[in-house]
C-alpha beads as a LAMMPS data file, in Angstrom:
LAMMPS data file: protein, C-alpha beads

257 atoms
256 bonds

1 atom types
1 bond types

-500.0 500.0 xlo xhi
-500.0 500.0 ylo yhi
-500.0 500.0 zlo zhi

Masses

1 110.0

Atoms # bond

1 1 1 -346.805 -452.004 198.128
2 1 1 -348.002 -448.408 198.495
3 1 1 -346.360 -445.757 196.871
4 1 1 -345.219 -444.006 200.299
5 1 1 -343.564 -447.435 201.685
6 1 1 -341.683 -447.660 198.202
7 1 1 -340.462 -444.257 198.856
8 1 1 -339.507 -444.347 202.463
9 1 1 -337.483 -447.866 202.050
10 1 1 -335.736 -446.923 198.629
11 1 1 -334.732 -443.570 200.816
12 1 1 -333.713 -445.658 203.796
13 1 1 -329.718 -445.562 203.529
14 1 1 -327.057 -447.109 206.678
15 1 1 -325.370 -443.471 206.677
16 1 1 -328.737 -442.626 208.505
17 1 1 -327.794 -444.704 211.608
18 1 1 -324.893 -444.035 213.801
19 1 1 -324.132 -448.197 214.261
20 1 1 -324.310 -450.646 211.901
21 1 1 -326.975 -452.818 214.496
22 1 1 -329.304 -450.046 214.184
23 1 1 -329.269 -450.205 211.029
24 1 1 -329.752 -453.837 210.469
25 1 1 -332.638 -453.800 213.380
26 1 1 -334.817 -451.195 211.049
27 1 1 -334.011 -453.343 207.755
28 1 1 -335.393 -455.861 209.903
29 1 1 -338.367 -454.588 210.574
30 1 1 -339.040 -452.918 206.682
31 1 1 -338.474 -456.478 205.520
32 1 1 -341.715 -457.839 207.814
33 1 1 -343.854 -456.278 205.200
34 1 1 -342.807 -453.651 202.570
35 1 1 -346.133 -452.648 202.289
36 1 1 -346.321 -450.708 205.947
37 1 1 -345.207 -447.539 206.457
38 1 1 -341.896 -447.689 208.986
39 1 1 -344.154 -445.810 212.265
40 1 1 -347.053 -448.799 212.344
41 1 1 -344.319 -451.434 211.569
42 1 1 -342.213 -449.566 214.377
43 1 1 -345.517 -449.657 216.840
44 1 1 -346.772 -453.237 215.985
45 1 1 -342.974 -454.626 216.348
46 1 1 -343.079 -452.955 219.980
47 1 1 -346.886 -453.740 221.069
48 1 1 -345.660 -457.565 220.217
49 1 1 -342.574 -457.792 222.096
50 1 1 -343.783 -455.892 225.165
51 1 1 -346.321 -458.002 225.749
52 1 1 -344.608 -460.815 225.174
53 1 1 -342.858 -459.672 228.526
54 1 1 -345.559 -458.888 229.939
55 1 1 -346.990 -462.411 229.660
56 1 1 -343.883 -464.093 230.920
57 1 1 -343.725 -461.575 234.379
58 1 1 -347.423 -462.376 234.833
59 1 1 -346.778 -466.500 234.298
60 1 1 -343.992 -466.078 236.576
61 1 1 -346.379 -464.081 239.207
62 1 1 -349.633 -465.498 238.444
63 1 1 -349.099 -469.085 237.170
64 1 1 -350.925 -468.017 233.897
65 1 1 -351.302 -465.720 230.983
66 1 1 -353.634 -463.586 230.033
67 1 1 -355.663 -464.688 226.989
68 1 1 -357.474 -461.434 226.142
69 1 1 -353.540 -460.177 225.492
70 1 1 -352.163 -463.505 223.604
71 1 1 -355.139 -463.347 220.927
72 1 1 -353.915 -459.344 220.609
73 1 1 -350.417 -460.588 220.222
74 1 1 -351.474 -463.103 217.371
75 1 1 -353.600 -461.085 215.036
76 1 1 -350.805 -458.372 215.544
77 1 1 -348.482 -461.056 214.157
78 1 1 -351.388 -462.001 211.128
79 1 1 -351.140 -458.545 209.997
80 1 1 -347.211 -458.894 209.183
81 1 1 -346.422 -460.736 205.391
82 1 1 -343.431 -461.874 207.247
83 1 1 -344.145 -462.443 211.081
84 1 1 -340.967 -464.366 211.488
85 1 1 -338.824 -460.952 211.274
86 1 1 -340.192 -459.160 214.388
87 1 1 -338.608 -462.031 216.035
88 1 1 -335.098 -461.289 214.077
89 1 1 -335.498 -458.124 215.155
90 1 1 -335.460 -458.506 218.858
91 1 1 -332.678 -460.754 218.516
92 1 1 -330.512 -458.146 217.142
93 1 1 -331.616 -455.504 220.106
94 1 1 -330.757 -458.065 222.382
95 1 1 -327.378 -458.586 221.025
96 1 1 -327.092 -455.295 220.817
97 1 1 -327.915 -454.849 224.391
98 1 1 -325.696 -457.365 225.671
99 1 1 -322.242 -455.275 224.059
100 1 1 -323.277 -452.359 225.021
101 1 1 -326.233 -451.164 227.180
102 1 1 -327.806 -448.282 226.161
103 1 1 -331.468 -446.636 224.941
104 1 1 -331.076 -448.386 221.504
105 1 1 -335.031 -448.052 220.826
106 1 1 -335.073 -444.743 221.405
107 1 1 -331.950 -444.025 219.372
108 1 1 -333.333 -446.368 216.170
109 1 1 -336.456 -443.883 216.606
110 1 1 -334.607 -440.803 216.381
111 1 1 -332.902 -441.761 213.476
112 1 1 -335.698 -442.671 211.911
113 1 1 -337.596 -439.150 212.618
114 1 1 -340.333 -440.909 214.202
115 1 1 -340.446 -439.500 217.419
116 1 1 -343.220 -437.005 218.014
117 1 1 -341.147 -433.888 218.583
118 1 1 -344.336 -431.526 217.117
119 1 1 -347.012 -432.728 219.355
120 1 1 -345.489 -434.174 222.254
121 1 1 -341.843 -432.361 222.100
122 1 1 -340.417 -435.407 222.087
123 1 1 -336.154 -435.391 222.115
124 1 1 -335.060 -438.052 223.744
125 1 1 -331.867 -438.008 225.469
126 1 1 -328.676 -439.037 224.283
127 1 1 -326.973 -442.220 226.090
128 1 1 -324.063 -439.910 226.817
129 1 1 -325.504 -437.348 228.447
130 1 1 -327.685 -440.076 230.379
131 1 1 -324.147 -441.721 231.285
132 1 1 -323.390 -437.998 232.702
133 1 1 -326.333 -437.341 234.452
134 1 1 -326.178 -440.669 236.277
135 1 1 -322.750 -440.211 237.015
136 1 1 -323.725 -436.860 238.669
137 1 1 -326.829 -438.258 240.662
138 1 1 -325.004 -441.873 242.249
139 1 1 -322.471 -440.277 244.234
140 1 1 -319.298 -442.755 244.218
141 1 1 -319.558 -443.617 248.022
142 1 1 -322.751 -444.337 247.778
143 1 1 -323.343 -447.861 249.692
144 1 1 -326.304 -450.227 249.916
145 1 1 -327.085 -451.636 253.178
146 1 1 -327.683 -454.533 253.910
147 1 1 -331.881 -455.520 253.105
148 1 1 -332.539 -452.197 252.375
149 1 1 -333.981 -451.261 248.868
150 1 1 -332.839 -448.174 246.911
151 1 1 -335.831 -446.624 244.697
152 1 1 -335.520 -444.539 241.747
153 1 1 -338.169 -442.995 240.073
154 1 1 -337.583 -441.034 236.219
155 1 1 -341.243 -439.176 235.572
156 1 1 -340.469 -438.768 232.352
157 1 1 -338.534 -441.717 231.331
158 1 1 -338.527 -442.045 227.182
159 1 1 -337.526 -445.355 226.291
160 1 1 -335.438 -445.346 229.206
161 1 1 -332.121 -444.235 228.508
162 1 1 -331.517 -442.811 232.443
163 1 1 -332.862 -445.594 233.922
164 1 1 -330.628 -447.842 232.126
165 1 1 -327.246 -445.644 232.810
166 1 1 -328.290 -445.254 236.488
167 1 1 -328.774 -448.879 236.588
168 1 1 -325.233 -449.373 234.939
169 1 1 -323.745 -447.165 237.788
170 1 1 -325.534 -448.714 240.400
171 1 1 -323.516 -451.681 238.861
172 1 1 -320.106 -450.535 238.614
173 1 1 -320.271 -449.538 242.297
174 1 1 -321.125 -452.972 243.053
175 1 1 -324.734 -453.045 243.609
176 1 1 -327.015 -456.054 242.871
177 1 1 -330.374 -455.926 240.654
178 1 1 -332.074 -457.274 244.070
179 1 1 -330.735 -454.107 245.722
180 1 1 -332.276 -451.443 243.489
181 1 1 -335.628 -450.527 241.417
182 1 1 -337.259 -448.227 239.129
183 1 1 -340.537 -446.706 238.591
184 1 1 -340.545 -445.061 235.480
185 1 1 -343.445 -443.098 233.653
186 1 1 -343.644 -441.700 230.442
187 1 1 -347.090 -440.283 228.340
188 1 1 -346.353 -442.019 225.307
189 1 1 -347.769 -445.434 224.979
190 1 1 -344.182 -446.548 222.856
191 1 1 -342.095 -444.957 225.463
192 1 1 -344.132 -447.373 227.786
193 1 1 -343.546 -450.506 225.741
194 1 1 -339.865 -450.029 224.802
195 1 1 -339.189 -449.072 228.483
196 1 1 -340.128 -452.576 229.563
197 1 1 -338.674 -454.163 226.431
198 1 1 -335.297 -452.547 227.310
199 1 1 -335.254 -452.983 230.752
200 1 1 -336.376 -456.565 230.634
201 1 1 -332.974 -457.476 228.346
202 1 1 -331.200 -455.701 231.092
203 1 1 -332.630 -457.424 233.740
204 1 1 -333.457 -454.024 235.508
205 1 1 -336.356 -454.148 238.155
206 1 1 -338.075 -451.902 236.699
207 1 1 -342.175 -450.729 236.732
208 1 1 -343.508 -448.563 234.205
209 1 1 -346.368 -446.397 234.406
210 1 1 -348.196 -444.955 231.095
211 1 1 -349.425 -441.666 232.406
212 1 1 -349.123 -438.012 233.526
213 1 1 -347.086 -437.524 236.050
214 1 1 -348.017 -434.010 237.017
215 1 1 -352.149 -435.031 237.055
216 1 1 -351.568 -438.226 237.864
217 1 1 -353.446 -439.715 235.290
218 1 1 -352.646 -443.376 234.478
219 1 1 -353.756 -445.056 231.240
220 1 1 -351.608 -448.411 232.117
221 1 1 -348.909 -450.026 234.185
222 1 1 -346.867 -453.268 234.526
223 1 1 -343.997 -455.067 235.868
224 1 1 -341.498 -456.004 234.272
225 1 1 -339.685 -459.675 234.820
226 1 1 -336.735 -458.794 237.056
227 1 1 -339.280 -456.252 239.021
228 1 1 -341.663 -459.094 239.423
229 1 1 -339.165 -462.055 239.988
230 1 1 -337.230 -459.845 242.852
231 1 1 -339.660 -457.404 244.302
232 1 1 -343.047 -459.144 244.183
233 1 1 -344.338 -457.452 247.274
234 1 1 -344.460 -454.066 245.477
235 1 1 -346.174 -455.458 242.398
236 1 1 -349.533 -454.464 243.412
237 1 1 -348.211 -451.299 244.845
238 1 1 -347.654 -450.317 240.982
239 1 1 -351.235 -451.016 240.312
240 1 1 -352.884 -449.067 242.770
241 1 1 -351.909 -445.628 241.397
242 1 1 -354.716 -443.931 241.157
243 1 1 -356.549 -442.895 238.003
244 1 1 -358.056 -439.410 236.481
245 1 1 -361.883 -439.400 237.431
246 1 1 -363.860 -438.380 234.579
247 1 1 -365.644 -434.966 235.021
248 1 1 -369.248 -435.470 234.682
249 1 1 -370.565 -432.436 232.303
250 1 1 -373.540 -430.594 233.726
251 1 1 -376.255 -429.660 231.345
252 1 1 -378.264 -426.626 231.978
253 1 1 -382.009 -426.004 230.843
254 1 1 -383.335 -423.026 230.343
255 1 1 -386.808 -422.887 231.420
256 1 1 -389.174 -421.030 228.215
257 1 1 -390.340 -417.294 229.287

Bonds

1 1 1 2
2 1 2 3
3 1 3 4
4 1 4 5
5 1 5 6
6 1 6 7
7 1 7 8
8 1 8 9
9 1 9 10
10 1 10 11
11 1 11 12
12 1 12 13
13 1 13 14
14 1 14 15
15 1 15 16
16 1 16 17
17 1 17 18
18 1 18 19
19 1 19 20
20 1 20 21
21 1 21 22
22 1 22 23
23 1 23 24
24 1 24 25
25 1 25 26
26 1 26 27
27 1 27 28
28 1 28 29
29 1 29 30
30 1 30 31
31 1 31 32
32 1 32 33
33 1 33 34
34 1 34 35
35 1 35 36
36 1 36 37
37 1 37 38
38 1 38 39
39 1 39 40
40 1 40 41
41 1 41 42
42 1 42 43
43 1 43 44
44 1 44 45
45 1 45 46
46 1 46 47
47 1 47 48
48 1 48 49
49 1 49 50
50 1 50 51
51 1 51 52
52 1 52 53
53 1 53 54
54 1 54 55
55 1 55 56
56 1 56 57
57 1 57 58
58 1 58 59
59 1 59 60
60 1 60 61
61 1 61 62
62 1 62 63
63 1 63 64
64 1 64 65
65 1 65 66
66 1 66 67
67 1 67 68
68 1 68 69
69 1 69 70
70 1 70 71
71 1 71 72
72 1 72 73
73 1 73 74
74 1 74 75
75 1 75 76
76 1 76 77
77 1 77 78
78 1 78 79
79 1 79 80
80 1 80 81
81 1 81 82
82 1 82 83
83 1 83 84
84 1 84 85
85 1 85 86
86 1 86 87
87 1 87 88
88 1 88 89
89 1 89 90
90 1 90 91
91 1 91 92
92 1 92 93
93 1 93 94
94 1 94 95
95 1 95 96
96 1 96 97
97 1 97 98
98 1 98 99
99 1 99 100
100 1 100 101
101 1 101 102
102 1 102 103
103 1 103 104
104 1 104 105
105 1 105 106
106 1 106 107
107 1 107 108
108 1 108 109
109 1 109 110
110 1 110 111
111 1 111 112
112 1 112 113
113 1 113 114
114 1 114 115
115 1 115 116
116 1 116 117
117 1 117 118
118 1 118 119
119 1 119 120
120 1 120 121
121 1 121 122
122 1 122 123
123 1 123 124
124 1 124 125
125 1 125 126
126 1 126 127
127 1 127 128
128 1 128 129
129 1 129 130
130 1 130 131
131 1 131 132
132 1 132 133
133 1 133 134
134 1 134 135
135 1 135 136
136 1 136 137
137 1 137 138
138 1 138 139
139 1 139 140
140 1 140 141
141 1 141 142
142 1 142 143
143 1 143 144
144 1 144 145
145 1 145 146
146 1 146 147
147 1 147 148
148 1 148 149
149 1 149 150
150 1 150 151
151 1 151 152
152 1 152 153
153 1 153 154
154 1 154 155
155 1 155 156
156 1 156 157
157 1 157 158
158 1 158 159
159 1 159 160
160 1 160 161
161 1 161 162
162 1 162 163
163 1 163 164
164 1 164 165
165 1 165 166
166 1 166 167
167 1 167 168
168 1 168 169
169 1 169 170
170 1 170 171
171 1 171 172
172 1 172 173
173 1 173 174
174 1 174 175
175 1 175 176
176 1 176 177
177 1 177 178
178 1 178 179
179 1 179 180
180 1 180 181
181 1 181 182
182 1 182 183
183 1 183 184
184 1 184 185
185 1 185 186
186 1 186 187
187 1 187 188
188 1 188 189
189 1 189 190
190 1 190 191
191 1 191 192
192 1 192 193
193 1 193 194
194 1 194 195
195 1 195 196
196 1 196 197
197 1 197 198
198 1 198 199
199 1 199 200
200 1 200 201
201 1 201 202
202 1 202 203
203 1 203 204
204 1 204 205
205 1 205 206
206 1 206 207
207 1 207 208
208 1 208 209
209 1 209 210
210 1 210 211
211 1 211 212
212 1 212 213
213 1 213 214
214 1 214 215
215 1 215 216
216 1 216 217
217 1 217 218
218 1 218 219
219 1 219 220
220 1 220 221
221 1 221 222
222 1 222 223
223 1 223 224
224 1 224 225
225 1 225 226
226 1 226 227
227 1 227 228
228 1 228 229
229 1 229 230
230 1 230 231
231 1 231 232
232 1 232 233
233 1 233 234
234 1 234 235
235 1 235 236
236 1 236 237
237 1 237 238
238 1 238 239
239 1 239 240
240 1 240 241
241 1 241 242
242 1 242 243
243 1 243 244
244 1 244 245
245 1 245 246
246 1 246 247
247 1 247 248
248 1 248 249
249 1 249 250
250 1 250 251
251 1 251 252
252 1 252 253
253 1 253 254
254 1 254 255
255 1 255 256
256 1 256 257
């Protein structure tokens, strides 16, 4: 175990989390292998379980998986002393999920200080104000006719803690999952992963874009399963977003006097 791992889980105390769940999901993931530091652990444990999703949307839309991805998923898994607890782990978000939905992975993150707030200015918002700010945007007559399809996009989505209270509102007003979908987008390739993650437990349509959303730059995208299983005519829509053209550099010779 390295030094800095024996440090960070002997400092690791429950008062840190606001819910005991939280707490138990990143004791979870320390126990995989005490010799990790908690951000890897935190990025493997995500890598694995999106694409776990990502394999079942594209079996369910494709008839097949994609093998370059599974052979990813296993030596992920090889690099864990105990592989067995990333799987512990997403059963306690999903329990977690199903009392009370809410941006858990992005919560567990900022409790843990591992959210990039010096590079990136990452703060990601809290599921109250998210509850506030949906409550403000779904106005309470709002209705749903009748095959028509409402579309929300977030361009800066986090983990997706608006999404998720939107969705929840779109809900309470008596709206089904087959009426309604996201797009969201985010920079961050974990804001990518536990959007999906999150939104797949949910069973919120949802596609998610890893990109820029003012140059339009796209590094990745993908369905998840509800998105797939209920809108599958807009699945390739999602994958034609154009990408950033590299700029081809110009070299310029100066001809000897």
């Amino acid at each position: 175990m390295s030094i800095s791992a024996l440090v960070e889980w002997n400092e690791m105390k429950s008062t840190w989390f606001g819910d005991s769940e939280r707490y138990q999901f990143a004791k979870t993931l320390r126990e995989a292998d005490y010799s990790q530091d908690m951000y890897r652990l935190f990025s493997d444990w995500l890598f694995v379980a999106c694409s776990a999703f990502r394999q079942a949307a594209q079996k369910a839309l494709l008839g097949s998986f994609d093998d370059e991805l599974e052979q990813r998923i296993i030596d992920t898994q090889k690099r864990f002393k105990k592989p067995e607890k990333l799987s512990h782990a997403l059963a306690i978000l999903t329990m977690a999920l199903e009392k009370r939905p809410y941006d858990f992975l992005g919560t567990v993150l900022s409790e843990l200080s591992l959210n990039d707030r010096k590079w990136k200015g990452q703060c990601f918002t809290p599921p109250a104000l998210s509850q506030l700010m949906a409550d403000l945007l779904i106005d309470q007559d709002l209705r749903i006719r009748k095959g028509e399809l409402l579309e929300v996009s977030e361009p800066a989505c986090g983990f997706g803690s608006i999404i998720i209270a939107t969705a929840e509102r779109l809900k309470q007003q008596g709206a089904e999952p087959h009426e309604f979908c996201f797009i969201g987008t985010d920079v961050d390739i974990k804001c990518f992963q536990g959007t999906l993650i999150q939104t797949t437990l949910l069973d919120i349509p949802c596609g998610v874009i890893q990109g820029n959303t003012l140059t339009l730059e796209v590094v990745d995208s993908a369905w998840n399963l509800p998105f797939a299983m209920r809108h599958p005519t807009k699945v390739y829509k999602l994958k034609e977003v154009p990408k950033k053209k590299k700029k081809k550099r110009i070299r310029i010779r100066r001809k000897p006097e």
